[in-house]
C-alpha positions in Angstrom: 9.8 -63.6 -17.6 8.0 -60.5 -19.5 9.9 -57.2 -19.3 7.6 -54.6 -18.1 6.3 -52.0 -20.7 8.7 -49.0 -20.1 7.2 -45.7 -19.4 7.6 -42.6 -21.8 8.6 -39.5 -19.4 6.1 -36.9 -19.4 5.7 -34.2 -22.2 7.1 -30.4 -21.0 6.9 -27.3 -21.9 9.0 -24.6 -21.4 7.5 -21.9 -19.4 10.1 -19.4 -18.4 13.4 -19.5 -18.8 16.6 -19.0 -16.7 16.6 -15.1 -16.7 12.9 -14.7 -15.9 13.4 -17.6 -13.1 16.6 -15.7 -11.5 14.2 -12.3 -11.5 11.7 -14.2 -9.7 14.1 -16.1 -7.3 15.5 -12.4 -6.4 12.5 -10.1 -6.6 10.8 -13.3 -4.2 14.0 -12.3 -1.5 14.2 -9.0 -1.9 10.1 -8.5 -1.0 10.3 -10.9 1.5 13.0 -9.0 3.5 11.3 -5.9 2.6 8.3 -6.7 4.2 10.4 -8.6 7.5 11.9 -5.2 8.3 9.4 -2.7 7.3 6.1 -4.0 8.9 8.0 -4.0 12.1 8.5 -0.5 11.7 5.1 0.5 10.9 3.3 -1.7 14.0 6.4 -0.6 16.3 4.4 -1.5 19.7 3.9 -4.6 18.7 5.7 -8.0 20.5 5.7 -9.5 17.2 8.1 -6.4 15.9 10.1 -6.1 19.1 11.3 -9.9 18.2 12.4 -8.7 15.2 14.2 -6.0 16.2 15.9 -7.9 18.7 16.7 -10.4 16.6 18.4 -8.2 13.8 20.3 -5.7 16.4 17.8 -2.8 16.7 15.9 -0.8 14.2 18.4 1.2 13.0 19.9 -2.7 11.6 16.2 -3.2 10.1 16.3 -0.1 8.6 19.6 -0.4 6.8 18.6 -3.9 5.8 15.2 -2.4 4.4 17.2 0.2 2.3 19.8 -2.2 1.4 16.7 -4.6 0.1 14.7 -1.7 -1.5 17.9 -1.2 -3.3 18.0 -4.8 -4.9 14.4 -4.4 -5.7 15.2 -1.2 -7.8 17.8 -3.2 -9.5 15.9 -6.1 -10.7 12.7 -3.8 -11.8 15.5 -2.1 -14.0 16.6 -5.8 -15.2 13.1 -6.6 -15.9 12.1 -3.3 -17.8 15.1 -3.9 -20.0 14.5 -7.6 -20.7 10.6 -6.7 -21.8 11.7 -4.2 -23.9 14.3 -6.8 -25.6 11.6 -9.3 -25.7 8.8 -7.3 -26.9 11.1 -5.5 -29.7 13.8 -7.7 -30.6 12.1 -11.4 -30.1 9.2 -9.8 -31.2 6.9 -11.5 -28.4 3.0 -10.9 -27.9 2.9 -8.6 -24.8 0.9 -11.2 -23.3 0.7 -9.4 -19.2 -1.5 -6.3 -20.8 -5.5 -7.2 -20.1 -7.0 -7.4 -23.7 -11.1 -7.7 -24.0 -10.8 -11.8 -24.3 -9.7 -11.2 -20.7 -13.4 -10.0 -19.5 -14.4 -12.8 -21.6 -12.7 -15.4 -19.7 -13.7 -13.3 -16.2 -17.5 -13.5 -17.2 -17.2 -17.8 -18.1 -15.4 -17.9 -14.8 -18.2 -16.5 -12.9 -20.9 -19.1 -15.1 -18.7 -22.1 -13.9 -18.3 -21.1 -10.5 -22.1 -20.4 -9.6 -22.8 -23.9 -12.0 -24.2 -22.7 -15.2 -21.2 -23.7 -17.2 -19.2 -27.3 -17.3 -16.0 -26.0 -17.4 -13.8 -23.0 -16.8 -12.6 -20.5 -19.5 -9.3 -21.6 -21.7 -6.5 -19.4 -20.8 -4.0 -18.5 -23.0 -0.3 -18.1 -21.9 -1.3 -15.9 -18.7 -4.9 -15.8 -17.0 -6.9 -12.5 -16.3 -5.9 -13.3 -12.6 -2.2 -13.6 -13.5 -2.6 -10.1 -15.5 -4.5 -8.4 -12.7 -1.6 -9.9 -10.2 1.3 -8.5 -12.7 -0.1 -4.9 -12.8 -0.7 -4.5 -9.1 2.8 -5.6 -9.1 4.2 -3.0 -10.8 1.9 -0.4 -9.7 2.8 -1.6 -5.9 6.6 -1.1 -7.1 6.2 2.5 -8.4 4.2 3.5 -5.5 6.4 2.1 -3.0 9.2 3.4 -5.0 8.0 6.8 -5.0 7.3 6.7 -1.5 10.1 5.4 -0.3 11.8 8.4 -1.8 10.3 10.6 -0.3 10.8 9.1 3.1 14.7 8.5 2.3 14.8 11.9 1.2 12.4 14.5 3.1 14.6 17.7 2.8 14.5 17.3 -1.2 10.8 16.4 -1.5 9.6 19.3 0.7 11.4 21.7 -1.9 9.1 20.6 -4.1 5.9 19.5 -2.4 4.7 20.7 1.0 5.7 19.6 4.2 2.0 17.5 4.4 3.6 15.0 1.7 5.8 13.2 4.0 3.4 12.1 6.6 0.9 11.4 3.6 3.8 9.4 1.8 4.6 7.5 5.1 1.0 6.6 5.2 0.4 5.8 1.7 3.7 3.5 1.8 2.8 1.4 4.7 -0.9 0.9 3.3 0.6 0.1 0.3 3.1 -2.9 2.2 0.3 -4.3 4.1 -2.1 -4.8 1.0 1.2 -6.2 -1.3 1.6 -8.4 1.9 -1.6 -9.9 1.8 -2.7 -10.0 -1.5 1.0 -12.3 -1.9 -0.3 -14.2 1.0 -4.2 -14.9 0.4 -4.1 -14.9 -3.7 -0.8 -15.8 -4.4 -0.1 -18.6 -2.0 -3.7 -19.9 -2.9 -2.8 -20.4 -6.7 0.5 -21.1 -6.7 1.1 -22.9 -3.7 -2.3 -24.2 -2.1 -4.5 -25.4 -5.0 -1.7 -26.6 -7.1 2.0 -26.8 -6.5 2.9 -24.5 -9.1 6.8 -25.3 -9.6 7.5 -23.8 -13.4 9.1 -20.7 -11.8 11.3 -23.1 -10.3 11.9 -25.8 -12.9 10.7 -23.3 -16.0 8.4 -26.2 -17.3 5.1 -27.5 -17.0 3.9 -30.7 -17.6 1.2 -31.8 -20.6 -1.1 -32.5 -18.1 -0.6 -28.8 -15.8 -1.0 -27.0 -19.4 -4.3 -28.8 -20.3 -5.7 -27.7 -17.2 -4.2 -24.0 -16.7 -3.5 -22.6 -20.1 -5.2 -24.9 -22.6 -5.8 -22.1 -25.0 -1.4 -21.6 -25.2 -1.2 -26.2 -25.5 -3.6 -25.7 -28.8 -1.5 -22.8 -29.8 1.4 -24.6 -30.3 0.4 -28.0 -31.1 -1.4 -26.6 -34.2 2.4 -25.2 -35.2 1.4 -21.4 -35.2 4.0 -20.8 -32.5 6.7 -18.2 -33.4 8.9 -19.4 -35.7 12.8 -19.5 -35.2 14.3 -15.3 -36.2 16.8 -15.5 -38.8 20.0 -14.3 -37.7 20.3 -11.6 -39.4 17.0 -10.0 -38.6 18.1 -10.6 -35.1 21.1 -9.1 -35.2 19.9 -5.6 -37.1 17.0 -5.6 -34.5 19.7 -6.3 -31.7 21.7 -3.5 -33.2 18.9 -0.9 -32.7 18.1 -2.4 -29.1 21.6 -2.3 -28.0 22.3 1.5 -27.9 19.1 2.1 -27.1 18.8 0.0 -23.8 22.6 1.4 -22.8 21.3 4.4 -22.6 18.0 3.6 -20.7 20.4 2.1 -18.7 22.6 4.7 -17.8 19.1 6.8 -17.0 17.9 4.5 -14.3 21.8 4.2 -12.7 21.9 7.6 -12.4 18.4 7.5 -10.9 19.3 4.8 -8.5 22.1 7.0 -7.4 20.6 10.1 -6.8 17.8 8.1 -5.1 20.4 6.7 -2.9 23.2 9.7 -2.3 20.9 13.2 -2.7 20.6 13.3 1.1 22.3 11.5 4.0 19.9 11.2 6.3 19.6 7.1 5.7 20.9 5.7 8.5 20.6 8.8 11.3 24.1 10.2 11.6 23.1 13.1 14.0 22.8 10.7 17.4 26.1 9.0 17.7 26.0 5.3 18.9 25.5 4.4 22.1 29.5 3.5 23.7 28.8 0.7 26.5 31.8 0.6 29.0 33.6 3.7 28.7 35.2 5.2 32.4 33.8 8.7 32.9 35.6 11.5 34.2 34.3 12.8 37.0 37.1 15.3 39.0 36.4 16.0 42.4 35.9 19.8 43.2 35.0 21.5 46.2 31.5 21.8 47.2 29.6 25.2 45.7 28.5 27.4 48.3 24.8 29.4 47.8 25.6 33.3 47.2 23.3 36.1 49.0 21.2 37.3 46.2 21.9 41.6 46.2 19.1 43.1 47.3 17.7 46.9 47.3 18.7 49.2 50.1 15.5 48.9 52.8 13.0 51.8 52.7 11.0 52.8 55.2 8.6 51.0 56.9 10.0 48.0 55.2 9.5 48.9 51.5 11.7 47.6 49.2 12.7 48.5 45.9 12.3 51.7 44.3 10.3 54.5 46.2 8.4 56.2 43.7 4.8 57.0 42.7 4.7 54.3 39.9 6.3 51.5 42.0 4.9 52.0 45.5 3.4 55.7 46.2 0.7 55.1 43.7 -0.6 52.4 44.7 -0.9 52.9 48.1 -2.6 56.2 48.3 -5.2 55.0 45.4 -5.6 51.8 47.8 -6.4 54.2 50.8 -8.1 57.0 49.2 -9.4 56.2 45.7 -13.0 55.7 46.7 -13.2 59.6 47.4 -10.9 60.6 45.6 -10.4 59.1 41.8 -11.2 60.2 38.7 -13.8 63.4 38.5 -13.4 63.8 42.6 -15.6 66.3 43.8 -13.3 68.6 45.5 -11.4 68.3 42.7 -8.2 66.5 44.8 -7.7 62.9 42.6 -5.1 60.0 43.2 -5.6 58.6 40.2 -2.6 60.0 38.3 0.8 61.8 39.3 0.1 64.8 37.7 -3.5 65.1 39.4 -2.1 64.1 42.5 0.6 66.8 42.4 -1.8 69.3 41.1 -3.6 69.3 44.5 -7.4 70.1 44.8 -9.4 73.3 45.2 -7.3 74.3 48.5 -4.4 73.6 46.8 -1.3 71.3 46.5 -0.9 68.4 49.2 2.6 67.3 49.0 5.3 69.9 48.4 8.4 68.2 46.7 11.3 68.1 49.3 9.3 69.6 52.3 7.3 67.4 54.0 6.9 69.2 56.6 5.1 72.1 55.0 3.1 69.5 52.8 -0.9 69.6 54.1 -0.8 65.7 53.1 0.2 65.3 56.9 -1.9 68.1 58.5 -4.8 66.7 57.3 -4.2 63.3 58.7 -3.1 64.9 62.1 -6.9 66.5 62.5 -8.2 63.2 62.2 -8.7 62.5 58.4 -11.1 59.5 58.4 -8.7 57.3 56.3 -5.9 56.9 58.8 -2.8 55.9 57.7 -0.3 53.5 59.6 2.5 54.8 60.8 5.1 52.7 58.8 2.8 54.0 55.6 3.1 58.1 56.6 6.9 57.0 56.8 7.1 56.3 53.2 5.1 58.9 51.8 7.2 61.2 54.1 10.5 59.9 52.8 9.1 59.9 49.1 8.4 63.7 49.4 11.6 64.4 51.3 13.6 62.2 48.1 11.7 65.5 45.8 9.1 63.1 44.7 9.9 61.1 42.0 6.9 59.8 39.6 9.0 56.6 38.1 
C-alpha cells in the first residue's frame, strides 16, 4: 500500500504581533461599548435606546459605563502612542500608516482596474491607501471625540475658557462624530475585513503565502528578496532603548496626569445633585387639625360703599373727571378744571367749589341743588361730602 504524499503546512508571515493584537482586541471592546451606550443617548426617543436602557439599569448605568469605556479608550491611545514612538525610534521601523505619494499611485491603478482598463489591482506594500485612510480617521475620530467628550464631562471648566455656545456645539460635533465612526466601522471595515475576506491576522498575527500575494504583494517581494530589516545588535538597542526609556516615562507621566484631570477637574459625571430614587420607604404623615380660612382685613367702609382710601388720587379724582370732564378739563372755558387737584381746588372765575372741612359752605353742592345738568347720585354727593368734611386730602 502507497503512503500518501504528506502535505507541507502553509507558509506564514507574521503580521502583528502580541501587543498590537491585545490593543486591537481592547480598543475593538472599548468602541464597541462606547457606541452601545452613547448612541442610545443621542436618539433617546427611540424604542431601540429604551431597550438598552432597560436593559443596563437606566441611563445614568449607560452613562457611567460610557465614561468608564471612554476611560479604557484613553488608556490604550496612550499605550499605542508610546509603542509607535518605541517602534519608530528604537526598532527603527518605516512609519508605514503616513500616506506617501505611491499611495495616490496605487488609488489611481485601483480606479483603472475597477472601471476594466487594467488586469489587475495595484501592489500594496505592508498597508493599503484604504488601510492608511482608515488609520488616520481613527485617530482623528479619537482626538475629536476626546476633546469633545471633555468638554461635555467638564462644562463648568470649558466655559471659563470658551463661551457658553461650545457645549451644545461640542455635544453636536461628538454625536456626529459617533455615528460616522459607527458606520464607516460597519460599511468599510466589516466589508474588508470581514465580508470580502475573513481577515483573521489581528487574531492569529499571521497571514498566509497565499493572503500576502493577494493583499500586500509589494511587502511578500520585500522580504523574499532579503531587504527586510536586519536583526539590531544589542548594543545599538540598548543605547537607543536608554534614550527611549526616560523619554517615554516622562510622556507618560504627562498623559496620566491628563487622564486625571480629565477625569477629577469637575464632579459633575454621574449627576450627584438629584439623589436616587428610595422605593419603599413609610412616610410620615401626622395627623393635624383641619386649617380654617381667615377673614382677609379689610378697609373701614366709606360712604356710599367706597372702599379704601377716600382721596382725590384714589377715588375723588376719578369720579368727578368721569362726571364732569367733558366741560370741564384741561383749558375749560370758565376757567373751573377737574383735571388736576390743584385746578380743582383753585376753583373757576366765581371762585373756589369745595372748601376744605366745610361742606356745607362749599358751592360744589349749591350748584347741583339748582339743577346742575350733570346730576350726581346720591351715594356719589355722599363721598364728595365726606371727602371735603375729612379736609380734603389729594393722596
Amino acid at each position: 500500500m502507497t503512503k500518501p504524499a504528506e502535505t507541507s503546512p502553509a507558509q506564514e508571515f507574521v503580521r502583528f504581533d502580541r501587543l498590537q493584537r491585545v490593543e486591537h482586541i481592547i480598543f475593538l471592546i472599548s468602541f464597541s461599548v462606547l457606541g452601545f451606550t452613547g448612541l442610545p443617548q443621542k436618539f433617546i426617543l427611540s424604542p431601540i435606546s429604551a431597550g438598552i436602557f432597560s436593559l443596563v439599569g437606566g441611563i445614568e448605568n449607560a452613562r457611567l459605563i460610557h465614561h468608564a469605556s471612554a476611560f479604557v479608550m484613553m488608556i490604550i491611545s496612550m499605550i499605542h502612542l508610546l509603542e509607535a514612538l518605541y517602534r519608530i525610534f528604537v526598532l527603527r521601523s518605516p512609519i508605514g500608516m503616513i500616506p506617501w505619494i505611491n499611495d495616490i499611485v496605487h488609488a489611481y491603478d485601483d480606479v483603472l482596474y475597477y472601471i476594466g482598463l487594467r488586469k489587475h489591482k495595484a501592489y500594496y506594500g505592508r498597508y493599503s491607501y484604504a488601510e492608511k485612510v482608515e488609520y488616520l480617521a481613527l485617530i482623528w475620530g479619537t482626538i475629536v471625540m476626546g476633546l469633545t467628550g471633555f468638554m461635555m464631562w467638564n462644562p463648568i471648566t470649558t466655559v471659563r475658557f470658551f463661551p457658553g455656545e461650545s457645549i451644545p456645539a461640542a455635544k453636536a460635533a461628538h454625536g456626529g462624530e459617533a455615528v460616522l465612526a459607527v458606520l464607516a466601522i460597519i460599511i468599510w471595515h466589516f466589508y474588508h475585513v470581514h465580508i470580502k475576506h475573513l481577515n483573521k491576522s489581528m487574531f492569529t498575527g499571521k497571514l498566509t503565502r497565499e493572503e500576502m500575494e493577494h493583499e500586500h504583494p509589494a511587502e511578500l517581494a520585500h522580504i523574499e528578496s532579503g531587504k527586510h530589516a536586519a536583526p539590531i545588535p544589542p548594543a545599538v538597542l540598548r543605547r537607543r532603548q536608554m534614550i527611549y526609556w526616560p523619554i517615554s516615562t516622562v510622556l507618560s507621566v504627562v498623559m496620566i496626569g491628563g487622564i486625571y484631570i480629565f477625569l477629577t477637574v469637575e464632579n459633575t459625571a454621574p449627576i450627584t445633585t438629584v439623589p436616587p430614587a428610595i422605593e419603599n420607604v413609610q412616610v410620615y404623615v401626622p395627623q393635624t387639625p383641619t386649617p380654617m380660612p381667615t377673614s382677609t382685613p379689610t378697609t373701614e367702609p366709606q360712604p356710599g360703599g367706597v372702599t379704601g382710601p377716600l382721596t382725590w388720587n384714589d377715588t375723588i379724582g376719578p369720579l368727578l373727571q368721569a362726571k364732569c370732564g367733558a366741560c370741564h378739563g384741561a383749558g375749560s372755558v370758565t376757567g373751573l378744571a377737574f383735571d388736576t387737584y390743584a385746578n380743582f381746588m383753585k376753583g373757576g372765575k366765581n371762585g373756589a367749589v369745595a372748601l376744605p372741612n366745610d361742606s356745607a359752605g362749599s358751592s360744589f353742592f349749591k350748584t347741583q341743588a339748582s339743577g346742575h345738568p350733570v346730576v350726581f347720585s346720591a351715594d356719589e354727593l355722599a363721598i364728595i361730602k365726606a371727602w371735603i368734611d375729612a379736609g380734603a386730602p389729594e393722596k
